[in-house]
MARFILO-616946 format. One record per residue: residue number from 0; residue in one letter; z negated, x, y negated of N, C-alpha, C, O in turn. Coordinates in pm, 1 decimal, always signed. Each point is the difference from the previous one (the first is absolute). Last residue first. Layout:
REM MARFILO-616946
R   k r     n.zz     n.xx     n.yy    ca.zz    ca.xx    ca.yy     c.zz     c.xx     c.yy     o.zz     o.xx     o.yy
R NUM a        Z        X        Y        Z        X        Y        Z        X        Y        Z        X        Y
...
***
This chain:
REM MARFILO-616946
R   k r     n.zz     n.xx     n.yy    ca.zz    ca.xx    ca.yy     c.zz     c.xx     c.yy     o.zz     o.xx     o.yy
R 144 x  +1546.3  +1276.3  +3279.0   +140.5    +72.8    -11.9    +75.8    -43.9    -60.8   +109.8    +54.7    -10.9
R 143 x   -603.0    +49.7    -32.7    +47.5   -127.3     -7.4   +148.3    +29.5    +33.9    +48.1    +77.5    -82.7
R 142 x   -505.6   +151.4   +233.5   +136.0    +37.3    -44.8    +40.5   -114.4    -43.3    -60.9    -86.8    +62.5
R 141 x   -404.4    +23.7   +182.2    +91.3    +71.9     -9.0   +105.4     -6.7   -127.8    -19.7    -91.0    -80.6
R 140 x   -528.4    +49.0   +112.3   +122.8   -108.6    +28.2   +137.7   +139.0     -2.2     -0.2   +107.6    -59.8
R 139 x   -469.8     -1.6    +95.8    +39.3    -51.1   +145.6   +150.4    -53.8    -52.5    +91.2    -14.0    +81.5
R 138 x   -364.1   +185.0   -406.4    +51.3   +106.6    +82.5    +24.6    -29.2    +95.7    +25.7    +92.0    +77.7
R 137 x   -295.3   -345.7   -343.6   +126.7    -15.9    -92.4   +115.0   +127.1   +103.9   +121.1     +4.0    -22.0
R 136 x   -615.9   -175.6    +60.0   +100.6    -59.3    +91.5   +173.4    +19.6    -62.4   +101.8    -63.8    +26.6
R 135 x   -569.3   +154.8   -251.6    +26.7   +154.8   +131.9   +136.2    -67.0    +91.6    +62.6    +68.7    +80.8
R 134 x    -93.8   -304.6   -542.1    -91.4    +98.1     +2.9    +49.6   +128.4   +149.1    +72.9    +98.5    +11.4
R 133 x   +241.5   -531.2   -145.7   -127.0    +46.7   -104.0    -93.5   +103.9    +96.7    +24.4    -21.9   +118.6
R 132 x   +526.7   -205.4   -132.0   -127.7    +20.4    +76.1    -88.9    +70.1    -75.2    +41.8    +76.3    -87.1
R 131 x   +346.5   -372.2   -123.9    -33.6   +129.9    +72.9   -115.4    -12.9    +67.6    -72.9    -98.3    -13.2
R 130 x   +304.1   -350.5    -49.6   -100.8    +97.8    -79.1    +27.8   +112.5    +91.8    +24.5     -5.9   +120.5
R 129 x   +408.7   -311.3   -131.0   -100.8     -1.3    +91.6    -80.6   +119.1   -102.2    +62.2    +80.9    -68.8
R 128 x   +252.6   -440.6    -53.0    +10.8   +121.5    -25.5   -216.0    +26.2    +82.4   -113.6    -45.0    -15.5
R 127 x   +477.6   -409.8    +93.6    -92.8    +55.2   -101.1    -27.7   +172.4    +31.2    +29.3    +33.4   +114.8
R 126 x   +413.7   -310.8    -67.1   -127.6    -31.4    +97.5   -109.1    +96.6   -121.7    +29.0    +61.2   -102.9
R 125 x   +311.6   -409.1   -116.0    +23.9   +136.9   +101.4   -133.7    +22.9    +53.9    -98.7    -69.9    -23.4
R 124 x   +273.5   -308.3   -296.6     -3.4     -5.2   +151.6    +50.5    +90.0    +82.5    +86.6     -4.2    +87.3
R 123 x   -200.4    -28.6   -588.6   +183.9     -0.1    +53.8     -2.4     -4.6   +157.0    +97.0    +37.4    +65.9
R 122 x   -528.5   -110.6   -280.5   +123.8    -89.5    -89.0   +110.7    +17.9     -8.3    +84.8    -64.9    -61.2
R 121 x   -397.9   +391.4   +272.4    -27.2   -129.9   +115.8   +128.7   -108.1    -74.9    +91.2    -51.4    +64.7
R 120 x   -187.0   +492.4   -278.8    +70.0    -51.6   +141.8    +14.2    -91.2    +93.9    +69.3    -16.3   +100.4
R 119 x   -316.3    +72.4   -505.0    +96.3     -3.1    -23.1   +106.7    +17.2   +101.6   +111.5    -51.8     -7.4
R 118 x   -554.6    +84.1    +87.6    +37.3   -193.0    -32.3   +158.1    +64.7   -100.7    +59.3    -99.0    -42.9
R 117 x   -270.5   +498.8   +239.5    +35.5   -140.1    +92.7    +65.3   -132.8    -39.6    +86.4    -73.5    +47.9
R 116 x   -235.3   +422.7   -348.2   +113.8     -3.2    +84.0    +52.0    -56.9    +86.1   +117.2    -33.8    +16.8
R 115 x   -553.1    -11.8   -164.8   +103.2    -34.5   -117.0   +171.1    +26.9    +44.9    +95.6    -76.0    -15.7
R 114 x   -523.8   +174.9   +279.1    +20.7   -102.8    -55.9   +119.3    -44.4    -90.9    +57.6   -108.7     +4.7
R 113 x   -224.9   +536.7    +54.2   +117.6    -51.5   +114.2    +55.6   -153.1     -5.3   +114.9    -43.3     +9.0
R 112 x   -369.9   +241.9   -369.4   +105.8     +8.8    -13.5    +91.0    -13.2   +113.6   +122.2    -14.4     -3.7
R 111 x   -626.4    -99.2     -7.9   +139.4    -93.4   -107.9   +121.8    +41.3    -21.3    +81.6    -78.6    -48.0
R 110 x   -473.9   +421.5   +151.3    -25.7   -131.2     +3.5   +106.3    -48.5    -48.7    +52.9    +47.4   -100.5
R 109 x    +21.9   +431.5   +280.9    -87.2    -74.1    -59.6    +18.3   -149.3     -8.3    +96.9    -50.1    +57.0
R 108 x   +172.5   +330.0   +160.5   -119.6    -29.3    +97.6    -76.3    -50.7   -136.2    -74.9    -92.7    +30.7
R 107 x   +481.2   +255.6   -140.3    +61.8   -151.1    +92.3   -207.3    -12.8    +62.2    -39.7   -107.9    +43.9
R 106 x   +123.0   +560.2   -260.7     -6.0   -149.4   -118.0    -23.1   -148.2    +82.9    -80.2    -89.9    -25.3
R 105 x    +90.4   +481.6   +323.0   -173.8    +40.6    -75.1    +37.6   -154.9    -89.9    -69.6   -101.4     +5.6
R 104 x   +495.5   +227.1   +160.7    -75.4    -56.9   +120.5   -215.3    -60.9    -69.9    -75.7    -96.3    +12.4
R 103 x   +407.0   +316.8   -260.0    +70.5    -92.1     +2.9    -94.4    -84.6    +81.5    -48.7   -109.0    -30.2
R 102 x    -31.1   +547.3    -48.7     -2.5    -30.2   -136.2     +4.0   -183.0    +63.7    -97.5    -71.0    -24.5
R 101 x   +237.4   +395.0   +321.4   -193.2     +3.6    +15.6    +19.3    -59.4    -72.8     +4.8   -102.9    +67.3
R 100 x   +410.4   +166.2    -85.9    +30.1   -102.8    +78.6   -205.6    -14.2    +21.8    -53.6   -105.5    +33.8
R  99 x   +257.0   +470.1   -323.2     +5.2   -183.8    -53.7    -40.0    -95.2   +123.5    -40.3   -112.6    -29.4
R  98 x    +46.6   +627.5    -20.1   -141.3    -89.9     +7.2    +56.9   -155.8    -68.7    -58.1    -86.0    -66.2
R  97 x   +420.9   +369.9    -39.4    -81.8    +68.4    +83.5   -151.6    -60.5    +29.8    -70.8    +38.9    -92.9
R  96 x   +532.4   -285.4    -85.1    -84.7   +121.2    -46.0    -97.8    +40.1   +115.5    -12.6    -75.8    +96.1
R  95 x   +436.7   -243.2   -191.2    -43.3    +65.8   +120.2   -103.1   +105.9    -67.5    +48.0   +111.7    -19.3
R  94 x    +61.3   -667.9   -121.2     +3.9   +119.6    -75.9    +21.6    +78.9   +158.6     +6.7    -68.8   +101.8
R  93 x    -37.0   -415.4   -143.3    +81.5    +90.9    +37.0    +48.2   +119.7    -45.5   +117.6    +35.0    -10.5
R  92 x   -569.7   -287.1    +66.3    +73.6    +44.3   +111.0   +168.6    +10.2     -1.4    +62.1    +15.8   +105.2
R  91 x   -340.8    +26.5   -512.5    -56.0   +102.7   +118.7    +71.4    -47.5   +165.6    +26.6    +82.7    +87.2
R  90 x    +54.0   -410.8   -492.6    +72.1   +144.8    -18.8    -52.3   +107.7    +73.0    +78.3    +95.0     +2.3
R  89 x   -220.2   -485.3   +124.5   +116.1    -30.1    +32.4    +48.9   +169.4    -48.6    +50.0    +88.9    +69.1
R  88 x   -454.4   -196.8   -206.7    -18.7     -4.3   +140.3   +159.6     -7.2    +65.4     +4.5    +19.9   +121.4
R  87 x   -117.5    -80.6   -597.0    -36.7   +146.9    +43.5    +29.9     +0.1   +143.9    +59.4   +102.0    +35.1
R  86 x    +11.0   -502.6   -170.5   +115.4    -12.7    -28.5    -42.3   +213.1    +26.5    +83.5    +73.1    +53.3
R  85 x   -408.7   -412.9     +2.0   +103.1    +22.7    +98.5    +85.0    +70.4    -15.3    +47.9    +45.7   +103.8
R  84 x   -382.6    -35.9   -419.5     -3.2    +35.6   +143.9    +86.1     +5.6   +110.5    +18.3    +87.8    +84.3
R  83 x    +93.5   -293.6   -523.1    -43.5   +149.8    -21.7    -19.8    +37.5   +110.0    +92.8    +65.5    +47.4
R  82 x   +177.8   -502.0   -207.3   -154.4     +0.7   +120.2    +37.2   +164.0    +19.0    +96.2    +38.8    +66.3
R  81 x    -83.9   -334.4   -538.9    +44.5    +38.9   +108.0    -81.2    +49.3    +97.8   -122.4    +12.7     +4.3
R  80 x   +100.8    -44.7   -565.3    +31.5    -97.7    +75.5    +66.4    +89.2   +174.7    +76.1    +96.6     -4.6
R  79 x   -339.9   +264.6   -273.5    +77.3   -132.1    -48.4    +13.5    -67.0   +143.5    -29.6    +38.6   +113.1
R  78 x   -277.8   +339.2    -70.9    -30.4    -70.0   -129.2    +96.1   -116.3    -70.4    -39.1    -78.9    -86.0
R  77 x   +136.3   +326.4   +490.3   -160.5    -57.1    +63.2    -19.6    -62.6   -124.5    -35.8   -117.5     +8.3
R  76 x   +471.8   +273.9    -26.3    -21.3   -135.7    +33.4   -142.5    -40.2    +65.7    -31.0   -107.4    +51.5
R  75 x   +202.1   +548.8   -138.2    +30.0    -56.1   -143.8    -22.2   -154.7    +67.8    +14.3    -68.9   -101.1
R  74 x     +7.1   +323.1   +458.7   -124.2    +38.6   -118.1    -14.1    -61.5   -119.9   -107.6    -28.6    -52.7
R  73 x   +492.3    -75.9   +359.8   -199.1    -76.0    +53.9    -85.6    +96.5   -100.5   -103.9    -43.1    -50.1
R  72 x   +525.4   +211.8   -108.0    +29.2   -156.1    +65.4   -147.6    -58.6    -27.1    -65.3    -42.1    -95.4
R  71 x   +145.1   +516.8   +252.9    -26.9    -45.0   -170.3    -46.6   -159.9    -11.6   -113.2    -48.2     +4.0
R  70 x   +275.1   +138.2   +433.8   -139.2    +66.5    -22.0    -66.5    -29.0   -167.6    -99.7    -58.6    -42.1
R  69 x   +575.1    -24.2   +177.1   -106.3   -107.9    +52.3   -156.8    +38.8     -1.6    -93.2    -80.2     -4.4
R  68 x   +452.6   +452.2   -104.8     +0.7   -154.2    -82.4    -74.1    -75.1    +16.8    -72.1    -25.2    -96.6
R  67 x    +65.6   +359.2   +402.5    -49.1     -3.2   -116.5    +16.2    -51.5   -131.0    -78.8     +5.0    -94.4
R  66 x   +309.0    -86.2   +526.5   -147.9    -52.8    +42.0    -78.5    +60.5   -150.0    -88.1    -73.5    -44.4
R  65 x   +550.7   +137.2    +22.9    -26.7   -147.4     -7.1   -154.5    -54.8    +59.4    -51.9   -110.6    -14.6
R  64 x   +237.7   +607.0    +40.2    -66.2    -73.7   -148.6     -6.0   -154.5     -3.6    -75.7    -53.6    -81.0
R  63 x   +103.3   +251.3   +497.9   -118.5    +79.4    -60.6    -17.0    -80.1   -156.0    -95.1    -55.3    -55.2
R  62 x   +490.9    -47.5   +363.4   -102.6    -63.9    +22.1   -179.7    +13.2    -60.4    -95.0    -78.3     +1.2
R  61 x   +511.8   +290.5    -46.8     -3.0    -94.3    -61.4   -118.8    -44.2    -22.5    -70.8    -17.1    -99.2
R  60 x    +81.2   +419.7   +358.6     +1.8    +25.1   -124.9    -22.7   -174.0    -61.4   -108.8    -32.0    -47.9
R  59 x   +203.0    +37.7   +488.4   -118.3    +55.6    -48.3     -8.4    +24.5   -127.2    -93.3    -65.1    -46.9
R  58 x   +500.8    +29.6   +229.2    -66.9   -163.9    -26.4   -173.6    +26.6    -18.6    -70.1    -85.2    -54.7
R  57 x   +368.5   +470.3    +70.4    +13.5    -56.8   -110.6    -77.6   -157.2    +13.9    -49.8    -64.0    -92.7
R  56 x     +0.7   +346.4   +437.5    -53.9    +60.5   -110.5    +10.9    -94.4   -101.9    -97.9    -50.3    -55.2
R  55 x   +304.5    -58.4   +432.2   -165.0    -89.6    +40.5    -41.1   +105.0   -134.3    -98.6    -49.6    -54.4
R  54 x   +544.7   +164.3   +127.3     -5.7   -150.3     -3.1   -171.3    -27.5    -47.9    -36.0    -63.4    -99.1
R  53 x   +103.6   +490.6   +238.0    +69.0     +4.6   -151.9    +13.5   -163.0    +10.4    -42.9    -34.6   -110.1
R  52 x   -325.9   +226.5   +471.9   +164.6    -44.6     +8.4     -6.6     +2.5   -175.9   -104.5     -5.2    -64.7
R  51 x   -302.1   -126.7   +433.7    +23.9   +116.1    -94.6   +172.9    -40.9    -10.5    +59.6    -89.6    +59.8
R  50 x   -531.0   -260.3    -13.4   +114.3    +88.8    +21.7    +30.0   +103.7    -15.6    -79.8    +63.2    -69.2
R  49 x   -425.1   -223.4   +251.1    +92.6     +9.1   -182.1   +160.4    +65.2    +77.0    +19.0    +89.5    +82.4
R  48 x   -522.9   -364.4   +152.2   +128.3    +91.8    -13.8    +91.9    +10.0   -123.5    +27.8    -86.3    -83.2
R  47 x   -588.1    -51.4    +35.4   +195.3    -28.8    +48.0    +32.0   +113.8     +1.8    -29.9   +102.3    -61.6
R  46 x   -466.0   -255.7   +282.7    +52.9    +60.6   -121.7   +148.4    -33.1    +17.5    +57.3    -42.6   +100.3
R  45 x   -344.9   -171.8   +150.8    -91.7    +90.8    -17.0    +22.9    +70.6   -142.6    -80.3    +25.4    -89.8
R  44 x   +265.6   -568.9   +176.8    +11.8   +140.4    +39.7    -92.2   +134.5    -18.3    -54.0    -13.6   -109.8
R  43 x    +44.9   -504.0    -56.7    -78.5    +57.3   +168.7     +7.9   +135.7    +35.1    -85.5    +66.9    +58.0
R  42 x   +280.0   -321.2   -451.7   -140.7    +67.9    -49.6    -38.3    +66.4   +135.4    -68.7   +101.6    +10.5
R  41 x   +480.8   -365.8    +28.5    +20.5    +77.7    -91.9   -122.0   +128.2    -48.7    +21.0   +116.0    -35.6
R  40 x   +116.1   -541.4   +295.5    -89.8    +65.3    +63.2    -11.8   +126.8    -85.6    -86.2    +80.1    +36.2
R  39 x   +352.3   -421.5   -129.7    -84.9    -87.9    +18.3   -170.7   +136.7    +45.2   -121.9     -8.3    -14.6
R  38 x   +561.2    +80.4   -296.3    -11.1    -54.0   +129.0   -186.5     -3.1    +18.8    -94.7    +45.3    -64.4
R  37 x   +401.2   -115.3   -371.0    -72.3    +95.8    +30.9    -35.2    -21.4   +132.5    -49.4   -112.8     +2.3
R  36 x   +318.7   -198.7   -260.3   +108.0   +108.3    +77.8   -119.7   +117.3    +42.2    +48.8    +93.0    +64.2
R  35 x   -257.8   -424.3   -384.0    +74.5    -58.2   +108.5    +74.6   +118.0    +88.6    -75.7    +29.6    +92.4
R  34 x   -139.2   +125.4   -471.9    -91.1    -51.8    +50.5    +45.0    -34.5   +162.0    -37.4    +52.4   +105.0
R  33 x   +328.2    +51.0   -439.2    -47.0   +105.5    +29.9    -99.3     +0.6    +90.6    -11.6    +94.4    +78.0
R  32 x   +177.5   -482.3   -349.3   +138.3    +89.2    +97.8    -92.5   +126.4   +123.6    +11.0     +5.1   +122.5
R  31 x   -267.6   -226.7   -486.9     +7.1    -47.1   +133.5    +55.3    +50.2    +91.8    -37.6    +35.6   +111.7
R  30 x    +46.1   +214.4   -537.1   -138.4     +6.0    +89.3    +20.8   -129.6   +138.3    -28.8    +33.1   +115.0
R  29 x   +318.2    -46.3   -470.7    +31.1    +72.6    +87.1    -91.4    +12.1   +104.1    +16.4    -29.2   +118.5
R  28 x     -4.5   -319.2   -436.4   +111.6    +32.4    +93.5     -2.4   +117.6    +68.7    +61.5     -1.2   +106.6
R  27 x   -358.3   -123.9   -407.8    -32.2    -67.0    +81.6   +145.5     -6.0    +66.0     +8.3    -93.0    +80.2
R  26 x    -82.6   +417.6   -389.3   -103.7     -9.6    +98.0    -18.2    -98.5    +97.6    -69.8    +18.2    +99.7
R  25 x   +398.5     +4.4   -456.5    +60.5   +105.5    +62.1   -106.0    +31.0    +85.8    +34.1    +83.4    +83.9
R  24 x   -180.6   -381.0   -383.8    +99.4    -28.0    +95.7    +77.9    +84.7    +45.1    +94.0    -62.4    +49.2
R  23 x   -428.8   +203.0   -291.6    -47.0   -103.8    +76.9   +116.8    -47.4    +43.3     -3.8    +26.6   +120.1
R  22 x    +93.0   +282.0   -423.9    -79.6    +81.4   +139.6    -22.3   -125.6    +79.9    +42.3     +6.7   +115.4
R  21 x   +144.0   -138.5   -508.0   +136.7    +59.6    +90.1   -123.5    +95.0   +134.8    +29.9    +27.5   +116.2
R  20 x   -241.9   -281.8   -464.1    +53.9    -60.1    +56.6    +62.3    +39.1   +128.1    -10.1    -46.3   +113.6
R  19 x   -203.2   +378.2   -405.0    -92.2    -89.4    +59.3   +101.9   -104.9    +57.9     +8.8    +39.7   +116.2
R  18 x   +188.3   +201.3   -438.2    -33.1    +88.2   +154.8    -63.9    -81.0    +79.8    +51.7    -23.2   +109.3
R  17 x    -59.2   -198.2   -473.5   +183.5    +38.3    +38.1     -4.0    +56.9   +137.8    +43.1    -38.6   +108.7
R  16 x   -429.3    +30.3   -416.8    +32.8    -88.2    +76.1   +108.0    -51.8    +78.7     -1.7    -94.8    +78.5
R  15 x    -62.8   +509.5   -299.5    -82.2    -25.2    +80.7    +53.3   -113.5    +61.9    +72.9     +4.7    +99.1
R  14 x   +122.0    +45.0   -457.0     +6.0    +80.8    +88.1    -70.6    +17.0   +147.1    +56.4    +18.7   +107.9
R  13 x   -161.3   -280.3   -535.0   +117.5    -60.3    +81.7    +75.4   +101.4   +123.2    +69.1    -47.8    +89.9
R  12 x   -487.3   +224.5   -367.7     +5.4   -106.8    +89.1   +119.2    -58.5    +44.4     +7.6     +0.0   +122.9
R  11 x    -40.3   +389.5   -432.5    +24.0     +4.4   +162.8    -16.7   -108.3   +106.4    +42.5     -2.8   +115.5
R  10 x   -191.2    +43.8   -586.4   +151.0    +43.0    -37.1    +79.7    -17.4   +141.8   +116.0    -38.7    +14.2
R   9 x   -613.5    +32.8    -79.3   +110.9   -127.9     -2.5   +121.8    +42.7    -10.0    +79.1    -83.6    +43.9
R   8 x   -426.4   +420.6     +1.4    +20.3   -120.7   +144.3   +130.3    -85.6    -69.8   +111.2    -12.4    +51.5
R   7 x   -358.3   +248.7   -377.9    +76.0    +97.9    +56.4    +87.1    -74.0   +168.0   +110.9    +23.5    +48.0
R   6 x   -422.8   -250.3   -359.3   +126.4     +4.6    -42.6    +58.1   +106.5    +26.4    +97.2    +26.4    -70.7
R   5 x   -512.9    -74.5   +326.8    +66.8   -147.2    +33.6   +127.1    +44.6   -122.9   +103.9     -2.3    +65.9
R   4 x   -387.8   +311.5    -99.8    +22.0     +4.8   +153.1    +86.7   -121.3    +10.9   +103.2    +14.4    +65.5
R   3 x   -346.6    -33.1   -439.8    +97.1   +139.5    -46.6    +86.3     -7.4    +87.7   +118.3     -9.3    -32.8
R   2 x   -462.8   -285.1   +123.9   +103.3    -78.8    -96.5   +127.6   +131.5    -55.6   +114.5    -16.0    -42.2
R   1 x   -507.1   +128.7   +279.9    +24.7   -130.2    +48.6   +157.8    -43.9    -87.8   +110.9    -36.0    +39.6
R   0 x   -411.3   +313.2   -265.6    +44.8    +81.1   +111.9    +89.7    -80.9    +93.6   +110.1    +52.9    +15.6
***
């Protein structure tokens, strides 16, 4: 069974691994980029303002499939070489879907991933990305403008 499963696989390994390279470094370049230029206060806001305009549509659109590229990307990279989490966490903040920014704020609060952003901000000497607020205190912070 094992072995049926495995000469149906091989034909596809150099493929894979191909993909596997080109996701991981197309991960450790961008996801920083993305990381770094994210402002500092970014998670504080209650909710975002969204443009409107035929300019802010189409950069919406781009911006939709290059965050679902990066989505595939970190999926296909929780099981190959690369950093999967971050790299999901980058394609949700620059996707615009509907419940992304609860999605974003709920991910950055678990263990290790503010962490992690940080120390990648800290190795281009930007200020660190402030935690959302957690439980009944999350309705005092204002607007981010």
């Amino acid at each position: 069974m094992i072995a049926d499963a495995f000469a149906l696989i091989q034909p596809f390994l150099p493929l894979f691994t191909a993909v596997s390279l080109v996701l991981a470094l197309v991960s450790l370049v961008l996801v920083p980029v993305l990381i770094i230029y994210m402002p500092a206060d970014y998670f504080l806001a209650a909710h975002r303002l969204r443009r409107r305009g035929l300019t802010a549509h189409w950069l919406l659109v781009g911006r939709n499939i290059l965050a679902f590229l990066l989505l595939i990307a970190g999926l296909l990279m929780l099981v190959l070489p690369g950093q999967g989490l971050l790299t999901i966490l980058a394609a949700l903040i620059l996707s615009d879907v509907p419940g992304k920014y609860r999605l974003e704020r709920w991910l950055v609060l678990q263990p290790g991933i503010l962490r992690m952003i940080n120390w990648v901000r800290r190795k281009y000497k930007k200020a660190p990305v402030k935690a959302p607020p957690r439980g009944i205190n999350r309705g005092i912070f204002k607007r981010r403008d």
